[in-house]
PDB file of N, CA, C and O in Angstrom:
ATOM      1  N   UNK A   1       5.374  19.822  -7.575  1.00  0.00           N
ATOM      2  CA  UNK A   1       6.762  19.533  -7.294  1.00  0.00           C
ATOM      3  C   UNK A   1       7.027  18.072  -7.643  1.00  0.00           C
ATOM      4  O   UNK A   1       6.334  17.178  -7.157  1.00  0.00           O
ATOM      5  N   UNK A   2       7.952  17.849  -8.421  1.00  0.00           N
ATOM      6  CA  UNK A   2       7.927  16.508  -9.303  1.00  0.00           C
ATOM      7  C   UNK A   2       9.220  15.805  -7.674  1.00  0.00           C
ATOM      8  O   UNK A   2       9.851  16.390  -6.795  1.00  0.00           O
ATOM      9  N   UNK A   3       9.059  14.582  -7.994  1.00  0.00           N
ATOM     10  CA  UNK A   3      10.056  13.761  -6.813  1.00  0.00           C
ATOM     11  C   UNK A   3      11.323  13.515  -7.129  1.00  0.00           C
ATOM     12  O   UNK A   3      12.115  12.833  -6.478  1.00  0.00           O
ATOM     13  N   UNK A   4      11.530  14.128  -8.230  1.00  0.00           N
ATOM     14  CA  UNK A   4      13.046  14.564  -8.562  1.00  0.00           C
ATOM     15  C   UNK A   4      13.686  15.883  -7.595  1.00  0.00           C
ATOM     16  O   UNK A   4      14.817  15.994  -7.120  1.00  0.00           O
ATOM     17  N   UNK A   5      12.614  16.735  -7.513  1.00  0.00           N
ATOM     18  CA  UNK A   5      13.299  18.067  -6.761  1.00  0.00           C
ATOM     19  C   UNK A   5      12.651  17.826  -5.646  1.00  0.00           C
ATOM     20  O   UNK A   5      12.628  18.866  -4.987  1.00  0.00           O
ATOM     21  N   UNK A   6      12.097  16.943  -5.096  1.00  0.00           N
ATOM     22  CA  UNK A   6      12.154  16.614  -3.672  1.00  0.00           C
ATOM     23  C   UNK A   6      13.828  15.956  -2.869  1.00  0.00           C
ATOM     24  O   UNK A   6      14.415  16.354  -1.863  1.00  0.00           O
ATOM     25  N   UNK A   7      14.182  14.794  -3.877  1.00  0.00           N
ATOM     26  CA  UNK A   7      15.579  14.396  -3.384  1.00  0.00           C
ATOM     27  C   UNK A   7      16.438  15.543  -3.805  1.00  0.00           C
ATOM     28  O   UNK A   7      17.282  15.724  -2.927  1.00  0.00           O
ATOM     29  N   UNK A   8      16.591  16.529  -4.946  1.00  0.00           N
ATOM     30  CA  UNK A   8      17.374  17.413  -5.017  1.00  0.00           C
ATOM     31  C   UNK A   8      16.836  18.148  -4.085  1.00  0.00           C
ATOM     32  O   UNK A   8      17.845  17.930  -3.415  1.00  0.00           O
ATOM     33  N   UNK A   9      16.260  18.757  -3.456  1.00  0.00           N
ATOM     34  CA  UNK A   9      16.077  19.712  -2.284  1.00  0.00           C
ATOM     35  C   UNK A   9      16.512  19.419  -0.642  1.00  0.00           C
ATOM     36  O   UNK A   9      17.101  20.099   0.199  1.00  0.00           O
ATOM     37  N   UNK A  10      15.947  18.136  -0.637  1.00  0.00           N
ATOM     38  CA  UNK A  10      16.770  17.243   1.083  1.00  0.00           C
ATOM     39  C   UNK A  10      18.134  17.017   0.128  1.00  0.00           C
ATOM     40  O   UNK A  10      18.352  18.172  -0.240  1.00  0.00           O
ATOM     41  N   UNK A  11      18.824  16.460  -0.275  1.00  0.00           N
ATOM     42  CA  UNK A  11      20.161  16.526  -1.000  1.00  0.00           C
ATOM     43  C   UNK A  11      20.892  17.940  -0.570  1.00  0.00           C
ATOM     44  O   UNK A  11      21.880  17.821   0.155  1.00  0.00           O
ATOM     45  N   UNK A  12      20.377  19.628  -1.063  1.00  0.00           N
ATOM     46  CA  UNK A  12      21.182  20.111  -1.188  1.00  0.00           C
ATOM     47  C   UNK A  12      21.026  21.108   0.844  1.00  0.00           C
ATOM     48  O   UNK A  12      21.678  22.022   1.349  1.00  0.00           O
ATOM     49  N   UNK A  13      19.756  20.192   1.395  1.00  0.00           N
ATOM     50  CA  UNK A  13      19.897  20.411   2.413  1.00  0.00           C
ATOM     51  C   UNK A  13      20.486  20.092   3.655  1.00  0.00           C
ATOM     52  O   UNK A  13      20.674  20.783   4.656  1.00  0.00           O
ATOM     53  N   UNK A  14      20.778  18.747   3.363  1.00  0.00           N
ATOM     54  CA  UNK A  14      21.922  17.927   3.743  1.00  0.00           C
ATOM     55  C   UNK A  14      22.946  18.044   4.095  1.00  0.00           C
ATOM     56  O   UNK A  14      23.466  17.762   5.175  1.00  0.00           O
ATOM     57  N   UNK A  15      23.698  18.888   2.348  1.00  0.00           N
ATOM     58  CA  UNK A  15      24.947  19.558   2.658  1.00  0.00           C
ATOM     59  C   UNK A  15      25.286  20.875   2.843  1.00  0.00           C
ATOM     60  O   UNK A  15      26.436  21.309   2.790  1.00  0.00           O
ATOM     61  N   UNK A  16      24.029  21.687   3.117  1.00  0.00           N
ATOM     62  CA  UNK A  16      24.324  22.702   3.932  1.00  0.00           C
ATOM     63  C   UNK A  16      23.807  23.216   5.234  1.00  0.00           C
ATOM     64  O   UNK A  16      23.664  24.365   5.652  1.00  0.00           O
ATOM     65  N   UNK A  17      23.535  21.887   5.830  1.00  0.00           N
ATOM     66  CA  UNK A  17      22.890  21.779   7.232  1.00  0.00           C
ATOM     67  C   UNK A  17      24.058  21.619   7.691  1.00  0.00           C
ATOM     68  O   UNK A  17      24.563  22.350   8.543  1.00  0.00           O
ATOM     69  N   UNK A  18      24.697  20.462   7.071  1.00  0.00           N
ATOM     70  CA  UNK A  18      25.763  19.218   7.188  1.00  0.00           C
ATOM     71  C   UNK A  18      25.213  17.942   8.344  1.00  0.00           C
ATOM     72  O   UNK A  18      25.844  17.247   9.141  1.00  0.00           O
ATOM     73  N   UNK A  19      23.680  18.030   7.983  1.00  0.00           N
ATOM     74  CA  UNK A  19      23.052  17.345   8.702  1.00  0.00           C
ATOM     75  C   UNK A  19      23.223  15.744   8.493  1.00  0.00           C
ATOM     76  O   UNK A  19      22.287  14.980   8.733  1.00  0.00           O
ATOM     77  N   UNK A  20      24.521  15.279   8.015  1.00  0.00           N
ATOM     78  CA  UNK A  20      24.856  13.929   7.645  1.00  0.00           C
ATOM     79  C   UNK A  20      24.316  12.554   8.269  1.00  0.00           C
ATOM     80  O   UNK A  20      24.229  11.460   7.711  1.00  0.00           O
ATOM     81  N   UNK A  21      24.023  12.865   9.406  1.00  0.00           N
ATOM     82  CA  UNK A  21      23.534  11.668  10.532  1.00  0.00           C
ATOM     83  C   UNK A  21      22.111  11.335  10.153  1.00  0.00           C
ATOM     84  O   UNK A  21      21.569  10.354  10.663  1.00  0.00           O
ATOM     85  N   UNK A  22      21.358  12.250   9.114  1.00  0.00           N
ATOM     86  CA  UNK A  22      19.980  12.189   8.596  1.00  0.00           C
ATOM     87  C   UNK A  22      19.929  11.150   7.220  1.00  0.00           C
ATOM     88  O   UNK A  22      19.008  10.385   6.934  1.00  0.00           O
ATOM     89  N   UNK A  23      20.967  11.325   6.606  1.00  0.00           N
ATOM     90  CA  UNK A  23      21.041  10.199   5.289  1.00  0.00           C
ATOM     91  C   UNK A  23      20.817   8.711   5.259  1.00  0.00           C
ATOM     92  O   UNK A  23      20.099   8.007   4.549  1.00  0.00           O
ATOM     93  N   UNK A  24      21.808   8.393   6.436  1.00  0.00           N
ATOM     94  CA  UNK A  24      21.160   7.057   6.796  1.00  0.00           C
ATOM     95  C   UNK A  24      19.884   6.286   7.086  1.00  0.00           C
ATOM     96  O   UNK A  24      19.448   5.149   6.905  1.00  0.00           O
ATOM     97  N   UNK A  25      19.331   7.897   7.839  1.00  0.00           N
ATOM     98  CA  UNK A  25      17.857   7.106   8.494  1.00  0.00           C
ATOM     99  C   UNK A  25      16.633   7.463   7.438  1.00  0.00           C
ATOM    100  O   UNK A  25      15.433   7.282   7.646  1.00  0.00           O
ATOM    101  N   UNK A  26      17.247   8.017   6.252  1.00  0.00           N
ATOM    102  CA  UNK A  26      16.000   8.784   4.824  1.00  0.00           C
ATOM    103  C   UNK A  26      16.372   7.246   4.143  1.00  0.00           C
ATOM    104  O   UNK A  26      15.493   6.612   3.558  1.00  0.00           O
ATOM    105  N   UNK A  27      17.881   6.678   4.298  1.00  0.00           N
ATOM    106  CA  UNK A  27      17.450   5.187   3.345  1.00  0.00           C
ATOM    107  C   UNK A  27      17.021   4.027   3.566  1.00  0.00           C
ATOM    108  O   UNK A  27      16.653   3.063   2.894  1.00  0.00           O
ATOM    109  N   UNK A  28      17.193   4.428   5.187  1.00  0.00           N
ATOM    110  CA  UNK A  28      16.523   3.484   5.600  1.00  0.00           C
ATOM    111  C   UNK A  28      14.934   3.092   5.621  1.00  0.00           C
ATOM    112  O   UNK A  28      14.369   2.008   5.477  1.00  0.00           O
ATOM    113  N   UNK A  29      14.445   4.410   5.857  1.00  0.00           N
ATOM    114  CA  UNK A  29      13.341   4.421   5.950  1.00  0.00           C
ATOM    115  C   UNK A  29      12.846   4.312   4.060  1.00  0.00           C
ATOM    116  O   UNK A  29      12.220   3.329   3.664  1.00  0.00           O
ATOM    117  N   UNK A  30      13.181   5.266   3.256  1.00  0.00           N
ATOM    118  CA  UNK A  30      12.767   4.656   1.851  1.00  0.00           C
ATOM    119  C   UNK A  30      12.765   2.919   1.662  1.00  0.00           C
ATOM    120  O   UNK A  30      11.805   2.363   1.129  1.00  0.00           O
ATOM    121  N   UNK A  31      13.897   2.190   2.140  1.00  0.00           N
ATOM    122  CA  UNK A  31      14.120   0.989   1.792  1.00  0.00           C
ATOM    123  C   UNK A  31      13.519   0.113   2.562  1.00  0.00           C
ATOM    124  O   UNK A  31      13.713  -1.097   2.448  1.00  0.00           O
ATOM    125  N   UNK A  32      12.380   0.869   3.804  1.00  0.00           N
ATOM    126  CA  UNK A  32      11.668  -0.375   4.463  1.00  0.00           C
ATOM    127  C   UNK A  32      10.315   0.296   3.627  1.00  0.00           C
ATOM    128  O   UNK A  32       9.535  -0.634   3.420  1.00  0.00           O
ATOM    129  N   UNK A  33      10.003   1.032   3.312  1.00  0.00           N
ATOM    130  CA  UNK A  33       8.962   1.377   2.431  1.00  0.00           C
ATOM    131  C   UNK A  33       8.649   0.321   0.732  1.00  0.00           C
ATOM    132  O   UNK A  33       7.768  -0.489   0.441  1.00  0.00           O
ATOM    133  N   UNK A  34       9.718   0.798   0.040  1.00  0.00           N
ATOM    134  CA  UNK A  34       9.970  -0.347  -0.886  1.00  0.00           C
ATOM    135  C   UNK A  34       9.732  -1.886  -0.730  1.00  0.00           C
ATOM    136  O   UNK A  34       9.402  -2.604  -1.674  1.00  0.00           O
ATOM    137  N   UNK A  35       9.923  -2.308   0.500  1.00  0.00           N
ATOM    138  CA  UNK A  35      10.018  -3.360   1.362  1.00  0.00           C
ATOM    139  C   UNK A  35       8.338  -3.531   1.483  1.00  0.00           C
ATOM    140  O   UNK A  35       7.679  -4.484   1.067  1.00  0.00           O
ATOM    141  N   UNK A  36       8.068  -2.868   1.864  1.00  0.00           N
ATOM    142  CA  UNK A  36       6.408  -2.653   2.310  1.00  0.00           C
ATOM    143  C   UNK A  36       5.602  -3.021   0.720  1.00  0.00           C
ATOM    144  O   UNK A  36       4.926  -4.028   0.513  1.00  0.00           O
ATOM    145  N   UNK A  37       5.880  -1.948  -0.256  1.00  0.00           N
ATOM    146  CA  UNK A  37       4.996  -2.010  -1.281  1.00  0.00           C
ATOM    147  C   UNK A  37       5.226  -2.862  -2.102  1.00  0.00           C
ATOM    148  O   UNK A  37       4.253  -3.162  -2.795  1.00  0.00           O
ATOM    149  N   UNK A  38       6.492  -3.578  -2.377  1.00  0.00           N
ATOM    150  CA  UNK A  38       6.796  -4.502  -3.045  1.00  0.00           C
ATOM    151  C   UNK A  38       5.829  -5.921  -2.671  1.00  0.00           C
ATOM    152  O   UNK A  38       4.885  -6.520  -3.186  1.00  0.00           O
ATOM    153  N   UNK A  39       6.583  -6.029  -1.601  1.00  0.00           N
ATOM    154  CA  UNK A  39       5.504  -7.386  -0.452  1.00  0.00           C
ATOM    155  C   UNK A  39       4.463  -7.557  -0.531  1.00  0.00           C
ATOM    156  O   UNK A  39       3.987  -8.651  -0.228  1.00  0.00           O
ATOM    157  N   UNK A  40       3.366  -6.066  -1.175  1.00  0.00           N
ATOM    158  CA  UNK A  40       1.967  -6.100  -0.523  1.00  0.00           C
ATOM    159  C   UNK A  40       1.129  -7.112  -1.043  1.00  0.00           C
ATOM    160  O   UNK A  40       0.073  -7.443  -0.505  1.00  0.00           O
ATOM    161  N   UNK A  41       1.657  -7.697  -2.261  1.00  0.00           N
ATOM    162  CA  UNK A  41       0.388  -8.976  -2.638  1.00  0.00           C
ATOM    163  C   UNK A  41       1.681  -9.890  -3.039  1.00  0.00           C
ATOM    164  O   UNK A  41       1.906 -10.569  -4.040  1.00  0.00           O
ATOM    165  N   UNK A  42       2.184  -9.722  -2.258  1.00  0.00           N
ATOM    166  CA  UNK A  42       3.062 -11.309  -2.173  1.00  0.00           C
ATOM    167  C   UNK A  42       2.648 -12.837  -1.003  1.00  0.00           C
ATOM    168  O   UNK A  42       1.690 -12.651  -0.254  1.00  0.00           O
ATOM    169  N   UNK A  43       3.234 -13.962  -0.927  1.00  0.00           N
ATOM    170  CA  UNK A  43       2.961 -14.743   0.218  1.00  0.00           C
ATOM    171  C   UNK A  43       3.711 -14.046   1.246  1.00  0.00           C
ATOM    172  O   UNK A  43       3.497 -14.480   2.378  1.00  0.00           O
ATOM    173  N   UNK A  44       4.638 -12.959   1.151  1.00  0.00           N
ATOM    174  CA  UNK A  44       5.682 -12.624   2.626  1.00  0.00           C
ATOM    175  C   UNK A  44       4.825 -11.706   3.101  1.00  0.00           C
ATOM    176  O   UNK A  44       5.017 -11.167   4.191  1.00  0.00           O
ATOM    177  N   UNK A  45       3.933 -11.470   2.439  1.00  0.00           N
ATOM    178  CA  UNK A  45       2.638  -9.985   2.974  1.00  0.00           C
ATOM    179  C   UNK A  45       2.912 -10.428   4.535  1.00  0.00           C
ATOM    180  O   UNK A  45       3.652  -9.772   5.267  1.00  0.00           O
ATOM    181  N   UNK A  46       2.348 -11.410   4.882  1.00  0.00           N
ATOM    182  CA  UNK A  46       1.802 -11.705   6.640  1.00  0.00           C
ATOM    183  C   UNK A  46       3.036 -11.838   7.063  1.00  0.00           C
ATOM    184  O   UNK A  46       2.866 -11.257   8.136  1.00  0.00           O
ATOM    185  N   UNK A  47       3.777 -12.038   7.074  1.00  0.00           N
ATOM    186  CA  UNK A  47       5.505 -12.378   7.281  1.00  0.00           C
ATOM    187  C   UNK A  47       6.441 -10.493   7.758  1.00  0.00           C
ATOM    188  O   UNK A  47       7.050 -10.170   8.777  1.00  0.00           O
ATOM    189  N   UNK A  48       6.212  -9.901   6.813  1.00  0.00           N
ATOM    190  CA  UNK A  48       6.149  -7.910   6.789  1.00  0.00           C
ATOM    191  C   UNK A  48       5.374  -7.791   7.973  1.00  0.00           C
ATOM    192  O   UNK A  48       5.892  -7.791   9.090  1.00  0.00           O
ATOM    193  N   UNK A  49       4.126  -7.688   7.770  1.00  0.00           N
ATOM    194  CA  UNK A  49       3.299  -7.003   8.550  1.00  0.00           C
ATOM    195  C   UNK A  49       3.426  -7.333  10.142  1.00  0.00           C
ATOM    196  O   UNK A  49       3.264  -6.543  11.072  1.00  0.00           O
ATOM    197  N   UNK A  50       3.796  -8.867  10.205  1.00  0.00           N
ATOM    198  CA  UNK A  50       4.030  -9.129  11.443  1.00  0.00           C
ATOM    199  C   UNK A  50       4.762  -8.288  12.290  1.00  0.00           C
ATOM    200  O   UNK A  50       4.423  -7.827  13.380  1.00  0.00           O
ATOM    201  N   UNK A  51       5.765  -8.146  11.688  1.00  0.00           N
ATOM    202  CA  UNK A  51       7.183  -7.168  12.228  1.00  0.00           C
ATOM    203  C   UNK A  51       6.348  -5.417  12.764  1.00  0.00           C
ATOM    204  O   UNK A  51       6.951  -4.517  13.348  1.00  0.00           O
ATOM    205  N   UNK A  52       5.102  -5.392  12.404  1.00  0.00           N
ATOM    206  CA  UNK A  52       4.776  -3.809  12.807  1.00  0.00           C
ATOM    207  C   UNK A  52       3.789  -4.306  13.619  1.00  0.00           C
ATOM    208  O   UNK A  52       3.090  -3.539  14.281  1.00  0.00           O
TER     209      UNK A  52
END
């Protein structure tokens, strides 16, 4: 299953759950992830990690 039809699958489940209150917390959570792997051999590494 390629990660294209992973977001098309939560996408078309979304809108026929109409589970809308879930979108926010899928970008959020992708965008502290990004956050995570981007950082990982940066100087903010210890700066991230602190926060968990």
């Amino acid at each position: 299953m390629s990660k294209i039809a992973i977001v098309n699958e939560l996408w078309s489940f979304l809108k026929v759950r109409k589970k809308w209150w879930l979108a926010p917390i899928v970008v959020f959570l992708v965008l502290l992830g990004f956050l995570i792997v981007f950082t990982e051999g940066s100087a903010l590494a210890p700066f991230i990690y602190a926060l968990f």
